[in-house]
N, CA, C and O atoms as a MOPAC input file, in Angstrom:
PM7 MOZYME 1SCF
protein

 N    184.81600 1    63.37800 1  -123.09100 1
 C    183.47100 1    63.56000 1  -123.61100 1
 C    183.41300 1    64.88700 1  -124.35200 1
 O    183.36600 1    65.91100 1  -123.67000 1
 N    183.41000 1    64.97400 1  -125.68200 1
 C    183.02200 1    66.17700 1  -125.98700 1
 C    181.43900 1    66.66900 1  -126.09800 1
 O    180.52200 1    66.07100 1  -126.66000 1
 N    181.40800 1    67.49800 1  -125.63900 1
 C    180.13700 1    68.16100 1  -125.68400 1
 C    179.72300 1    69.48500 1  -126.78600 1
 O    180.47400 1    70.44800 1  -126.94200 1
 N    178.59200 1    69.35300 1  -127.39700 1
 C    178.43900 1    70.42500 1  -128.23100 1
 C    177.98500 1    71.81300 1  -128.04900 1
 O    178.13700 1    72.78200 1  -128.79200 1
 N    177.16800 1    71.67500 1  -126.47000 1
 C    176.48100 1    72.83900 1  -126.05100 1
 C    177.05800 1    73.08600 1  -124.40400 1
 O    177.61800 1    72.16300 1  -123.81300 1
 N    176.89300 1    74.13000 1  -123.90600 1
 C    177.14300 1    74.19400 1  -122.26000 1
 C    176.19400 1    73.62900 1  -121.17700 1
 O    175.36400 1    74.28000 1  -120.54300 1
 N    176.35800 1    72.80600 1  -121.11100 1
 C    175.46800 1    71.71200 1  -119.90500 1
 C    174.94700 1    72.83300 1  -118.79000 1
 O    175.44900 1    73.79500 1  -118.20800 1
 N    173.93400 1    72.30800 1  -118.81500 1
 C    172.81100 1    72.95500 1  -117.47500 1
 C    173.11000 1    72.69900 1  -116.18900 1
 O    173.34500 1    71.53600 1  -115.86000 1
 N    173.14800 1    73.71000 1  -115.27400 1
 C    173.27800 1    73.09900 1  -113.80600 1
 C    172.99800 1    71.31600 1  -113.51700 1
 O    173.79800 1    70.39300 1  -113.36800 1
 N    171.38600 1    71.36300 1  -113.52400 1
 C    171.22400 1    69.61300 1  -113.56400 1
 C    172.09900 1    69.16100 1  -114.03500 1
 O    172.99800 1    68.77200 1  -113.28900 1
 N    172.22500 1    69.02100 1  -115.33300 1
 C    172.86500 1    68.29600 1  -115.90300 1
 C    174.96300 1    67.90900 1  -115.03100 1
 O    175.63600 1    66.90100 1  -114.81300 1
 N    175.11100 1    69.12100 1  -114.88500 1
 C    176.44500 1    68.67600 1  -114.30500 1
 C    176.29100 1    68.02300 1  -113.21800 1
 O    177.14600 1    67.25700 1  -112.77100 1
 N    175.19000 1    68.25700 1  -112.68300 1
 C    174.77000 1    67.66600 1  -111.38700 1
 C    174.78500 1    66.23600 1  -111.22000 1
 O    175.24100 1    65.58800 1  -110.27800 1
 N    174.01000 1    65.69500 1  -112.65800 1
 C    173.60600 1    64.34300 1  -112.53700 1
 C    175.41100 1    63.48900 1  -113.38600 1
 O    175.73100 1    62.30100 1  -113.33900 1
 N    176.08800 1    64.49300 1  -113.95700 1
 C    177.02200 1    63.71500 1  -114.08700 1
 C    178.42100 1    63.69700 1  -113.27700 1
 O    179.48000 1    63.08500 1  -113.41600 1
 N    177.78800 1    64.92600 1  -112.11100 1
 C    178.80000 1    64.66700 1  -111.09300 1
 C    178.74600 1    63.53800 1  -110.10700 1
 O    179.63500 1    62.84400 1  -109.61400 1
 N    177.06600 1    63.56200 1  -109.92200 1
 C    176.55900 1    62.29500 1  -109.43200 1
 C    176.84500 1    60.70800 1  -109.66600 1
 O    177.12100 1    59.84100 1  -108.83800 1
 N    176.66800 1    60.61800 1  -111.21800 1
 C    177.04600 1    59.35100 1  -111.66700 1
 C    178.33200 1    59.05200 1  -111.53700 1
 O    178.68100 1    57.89700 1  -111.29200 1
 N    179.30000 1    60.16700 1  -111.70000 1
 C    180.71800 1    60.06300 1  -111.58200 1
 C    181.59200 1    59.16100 1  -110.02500 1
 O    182.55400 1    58.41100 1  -109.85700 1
 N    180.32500 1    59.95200 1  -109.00900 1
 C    180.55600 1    59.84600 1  -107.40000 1
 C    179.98500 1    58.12400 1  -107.43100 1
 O    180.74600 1    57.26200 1  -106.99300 1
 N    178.93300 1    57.82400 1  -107.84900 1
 C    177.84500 1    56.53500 1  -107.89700 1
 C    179.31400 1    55.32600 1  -108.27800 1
 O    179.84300 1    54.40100 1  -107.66100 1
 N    179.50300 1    55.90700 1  -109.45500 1
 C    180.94800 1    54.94400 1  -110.07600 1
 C    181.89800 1    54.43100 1  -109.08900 1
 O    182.17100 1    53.27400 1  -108.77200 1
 N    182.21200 1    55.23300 1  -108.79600 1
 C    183.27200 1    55.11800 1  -107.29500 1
 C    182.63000 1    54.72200 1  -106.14300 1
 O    183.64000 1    54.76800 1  -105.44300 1
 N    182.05500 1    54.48800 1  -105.63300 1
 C    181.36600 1    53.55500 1  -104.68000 1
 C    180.64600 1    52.37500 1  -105.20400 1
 O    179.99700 1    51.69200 1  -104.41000 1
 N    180.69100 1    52.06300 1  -106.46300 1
 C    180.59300 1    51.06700 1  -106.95900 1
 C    181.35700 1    50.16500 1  -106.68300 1
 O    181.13200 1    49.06500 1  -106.17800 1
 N    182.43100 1    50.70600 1  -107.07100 1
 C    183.35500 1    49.80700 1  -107.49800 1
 C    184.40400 1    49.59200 1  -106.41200 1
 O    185.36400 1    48.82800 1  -106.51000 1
 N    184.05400 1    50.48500 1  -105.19400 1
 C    184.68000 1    50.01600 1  -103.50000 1
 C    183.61000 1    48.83400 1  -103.04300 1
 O    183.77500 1    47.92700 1  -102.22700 1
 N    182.64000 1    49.10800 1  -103.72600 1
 C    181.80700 1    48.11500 1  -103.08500 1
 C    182.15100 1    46.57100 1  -103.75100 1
 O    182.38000 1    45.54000 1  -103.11900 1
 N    182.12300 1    46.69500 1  -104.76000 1
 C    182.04100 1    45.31400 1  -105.36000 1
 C    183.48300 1    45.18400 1  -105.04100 1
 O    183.27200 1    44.35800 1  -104.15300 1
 N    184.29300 1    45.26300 1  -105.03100 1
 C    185.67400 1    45.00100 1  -104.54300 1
 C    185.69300 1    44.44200 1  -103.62500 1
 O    186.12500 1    43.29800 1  -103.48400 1
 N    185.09500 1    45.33800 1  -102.57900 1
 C    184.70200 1    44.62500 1  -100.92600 1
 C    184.34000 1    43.58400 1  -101.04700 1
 O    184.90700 1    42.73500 1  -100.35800 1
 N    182.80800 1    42.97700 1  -102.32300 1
 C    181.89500 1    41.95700 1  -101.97800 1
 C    182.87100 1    40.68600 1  -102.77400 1
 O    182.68700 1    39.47000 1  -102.71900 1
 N    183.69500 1    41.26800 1  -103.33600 1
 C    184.66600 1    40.09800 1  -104.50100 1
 C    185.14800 1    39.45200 1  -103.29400 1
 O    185.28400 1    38.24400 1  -103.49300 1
 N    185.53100 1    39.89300 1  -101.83000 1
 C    186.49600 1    38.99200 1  -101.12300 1
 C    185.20300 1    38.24600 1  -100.35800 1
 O    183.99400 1    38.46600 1  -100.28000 1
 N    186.20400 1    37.16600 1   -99.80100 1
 C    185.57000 1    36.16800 1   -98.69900 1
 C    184.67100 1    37.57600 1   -97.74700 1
 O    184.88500 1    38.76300 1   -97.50000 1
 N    183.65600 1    36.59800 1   -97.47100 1
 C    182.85900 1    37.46800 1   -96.20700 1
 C    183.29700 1    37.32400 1   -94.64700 1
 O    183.18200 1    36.39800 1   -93.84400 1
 N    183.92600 1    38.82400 1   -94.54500 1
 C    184.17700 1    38.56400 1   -93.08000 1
 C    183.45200 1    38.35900 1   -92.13300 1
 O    182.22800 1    38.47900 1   -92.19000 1
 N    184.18400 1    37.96800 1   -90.96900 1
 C    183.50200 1    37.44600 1   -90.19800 1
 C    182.85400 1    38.36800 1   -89.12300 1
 O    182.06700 1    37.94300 1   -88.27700 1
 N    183.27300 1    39.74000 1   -89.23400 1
 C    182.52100 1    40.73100 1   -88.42200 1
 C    181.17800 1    40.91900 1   -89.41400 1
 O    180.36700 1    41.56800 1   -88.75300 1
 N    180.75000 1    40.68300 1   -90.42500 1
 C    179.45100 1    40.69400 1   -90.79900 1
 C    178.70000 1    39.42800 1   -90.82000 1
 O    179.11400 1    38.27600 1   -90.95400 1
 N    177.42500 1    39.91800 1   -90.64800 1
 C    176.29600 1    38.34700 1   -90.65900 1
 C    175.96500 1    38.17600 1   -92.08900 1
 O    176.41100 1    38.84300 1   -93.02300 1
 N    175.14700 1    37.22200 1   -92.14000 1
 C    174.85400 1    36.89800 1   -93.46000 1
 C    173.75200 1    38.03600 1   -93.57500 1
 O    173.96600 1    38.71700 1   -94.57700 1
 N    172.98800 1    38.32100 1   -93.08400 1
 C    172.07700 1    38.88400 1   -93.32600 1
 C    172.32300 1    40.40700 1   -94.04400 1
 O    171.56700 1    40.96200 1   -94.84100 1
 N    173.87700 1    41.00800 1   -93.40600 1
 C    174.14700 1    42.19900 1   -93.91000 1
 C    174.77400 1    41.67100 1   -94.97800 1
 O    174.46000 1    42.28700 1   -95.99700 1
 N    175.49100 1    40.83200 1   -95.16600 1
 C    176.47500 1    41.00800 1   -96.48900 1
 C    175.27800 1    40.82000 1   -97.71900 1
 O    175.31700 1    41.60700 1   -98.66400 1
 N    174.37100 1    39.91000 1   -97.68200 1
 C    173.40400 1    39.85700 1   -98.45600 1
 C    172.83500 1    41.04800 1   -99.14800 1
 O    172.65700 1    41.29000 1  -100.34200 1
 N    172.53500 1    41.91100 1   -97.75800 1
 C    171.97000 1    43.03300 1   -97.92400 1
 C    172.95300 1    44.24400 1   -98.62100 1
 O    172.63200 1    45.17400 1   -99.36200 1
 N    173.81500 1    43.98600 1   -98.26700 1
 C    175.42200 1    45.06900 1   -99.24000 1
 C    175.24100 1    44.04000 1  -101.07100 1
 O    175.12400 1    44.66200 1  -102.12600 1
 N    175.26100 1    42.68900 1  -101.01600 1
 C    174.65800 1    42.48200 1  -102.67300 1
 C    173.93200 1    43.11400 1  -102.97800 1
 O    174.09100 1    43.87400 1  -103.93300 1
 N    172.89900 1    43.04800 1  -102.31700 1
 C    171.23100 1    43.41200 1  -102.95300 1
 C    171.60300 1    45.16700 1  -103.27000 1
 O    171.07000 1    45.61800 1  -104.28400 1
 N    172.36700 1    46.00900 1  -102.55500 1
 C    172.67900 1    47.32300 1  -102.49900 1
 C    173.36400 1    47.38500 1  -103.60000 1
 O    172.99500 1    48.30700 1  -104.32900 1
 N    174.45700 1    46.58400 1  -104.11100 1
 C    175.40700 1    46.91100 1  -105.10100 1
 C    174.48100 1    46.78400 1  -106.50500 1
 O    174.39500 1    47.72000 1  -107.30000 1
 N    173.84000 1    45.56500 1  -106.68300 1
 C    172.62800 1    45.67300 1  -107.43400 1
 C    171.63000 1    46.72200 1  -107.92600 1
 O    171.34300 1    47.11900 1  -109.05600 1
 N    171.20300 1    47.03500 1  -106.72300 1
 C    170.35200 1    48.54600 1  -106.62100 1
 C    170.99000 1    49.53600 1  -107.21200 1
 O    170.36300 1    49.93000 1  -108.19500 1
 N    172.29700 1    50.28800 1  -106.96200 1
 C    173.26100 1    50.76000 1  -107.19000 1
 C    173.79000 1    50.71800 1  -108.62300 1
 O    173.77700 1    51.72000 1  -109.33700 1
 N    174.18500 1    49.71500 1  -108.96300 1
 C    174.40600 1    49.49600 1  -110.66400 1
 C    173.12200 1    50.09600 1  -111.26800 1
 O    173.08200 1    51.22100 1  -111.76700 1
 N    171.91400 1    49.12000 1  -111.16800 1
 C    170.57100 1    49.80100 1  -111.90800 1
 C    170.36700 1    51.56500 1  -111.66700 1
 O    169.85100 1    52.18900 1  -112.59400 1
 N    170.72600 1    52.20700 1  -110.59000 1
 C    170.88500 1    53.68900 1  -110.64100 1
 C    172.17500 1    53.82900 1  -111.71700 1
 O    172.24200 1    54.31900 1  -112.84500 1
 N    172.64300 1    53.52000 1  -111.30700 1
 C    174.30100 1    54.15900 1  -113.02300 1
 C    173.45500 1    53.69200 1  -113.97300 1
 O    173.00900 1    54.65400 1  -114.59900 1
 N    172.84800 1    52.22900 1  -114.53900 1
 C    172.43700 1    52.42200 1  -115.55500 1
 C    171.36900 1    53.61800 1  -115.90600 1
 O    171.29600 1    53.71800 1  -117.13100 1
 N    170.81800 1    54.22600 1  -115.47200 1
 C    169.19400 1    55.10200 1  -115.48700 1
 C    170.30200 1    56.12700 1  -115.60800 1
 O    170.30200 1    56.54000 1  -116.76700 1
 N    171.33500 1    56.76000 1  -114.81500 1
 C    171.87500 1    58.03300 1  -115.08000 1
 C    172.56900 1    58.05300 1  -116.13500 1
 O    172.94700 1    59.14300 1  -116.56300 1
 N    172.93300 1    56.75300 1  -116.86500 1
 C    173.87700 1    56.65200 1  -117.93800 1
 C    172.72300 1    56.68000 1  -119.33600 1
 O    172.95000 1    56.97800 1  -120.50900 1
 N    171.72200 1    56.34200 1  -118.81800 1
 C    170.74900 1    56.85500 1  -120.02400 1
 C    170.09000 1    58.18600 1  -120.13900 1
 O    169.48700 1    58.64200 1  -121.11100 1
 N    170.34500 1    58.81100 1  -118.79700 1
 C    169.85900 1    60.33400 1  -118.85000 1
 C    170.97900 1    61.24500 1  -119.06200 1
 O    170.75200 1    62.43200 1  -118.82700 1
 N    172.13000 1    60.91800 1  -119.45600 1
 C    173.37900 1    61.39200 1  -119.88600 1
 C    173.22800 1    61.39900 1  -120.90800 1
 O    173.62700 1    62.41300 1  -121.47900 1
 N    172.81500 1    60.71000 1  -121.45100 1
 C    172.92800 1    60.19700 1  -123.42800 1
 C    171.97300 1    61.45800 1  -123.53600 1
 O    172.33400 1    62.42100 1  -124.21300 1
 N    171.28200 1    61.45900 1  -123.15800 1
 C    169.85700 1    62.58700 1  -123.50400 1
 C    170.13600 1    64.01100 1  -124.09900 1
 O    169.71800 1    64.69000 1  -125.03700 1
 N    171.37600 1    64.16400 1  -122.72800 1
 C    172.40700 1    65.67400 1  -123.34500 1
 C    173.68100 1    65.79800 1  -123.56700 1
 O    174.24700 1    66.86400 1  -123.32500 1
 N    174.32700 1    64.74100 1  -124.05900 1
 C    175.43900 1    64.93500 1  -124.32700 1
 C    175.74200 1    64.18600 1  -125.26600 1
 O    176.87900 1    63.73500 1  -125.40900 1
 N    174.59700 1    63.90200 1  -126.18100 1
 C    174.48800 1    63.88100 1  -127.54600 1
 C    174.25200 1    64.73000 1  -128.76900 1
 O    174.24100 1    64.21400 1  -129.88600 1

């Protein structure tokens, strides 16, 4: 990423954040790609979708408040 100016505390903040968000993304959906084990109920694995969901829509919102300054 090149950047033109020196990023603000926040700012590294929210793209250290999104960086961290990425990576538990993508342990998660990995996890949810396999068969559902059988130590979880339906009710949690559902609830780990509905989370990974939730989860994506936060990266998208930080990936648009990125554009903001590092354009």
């Amino acid at each position: 990423i090149k950047m033109s100016k020196e990023l603000q505390p926040h700012e590294k903040r929210i793209l250290d954040e999104h960086s961290e968000l990425c990576e538990k993304i993508g342990k998660l959906a990995d996890f949810l790609s396999k068969p559902q084990p059988p130590f979880i109920d339906d009710d949690q694995w559902f609830l780990m979708n509905a989370q990974l969901g939730a989860m994506s829509l936060y990266s998208s919102i930080l990936t648009q408040r990125t554009k903001s300054f590092l354009s």
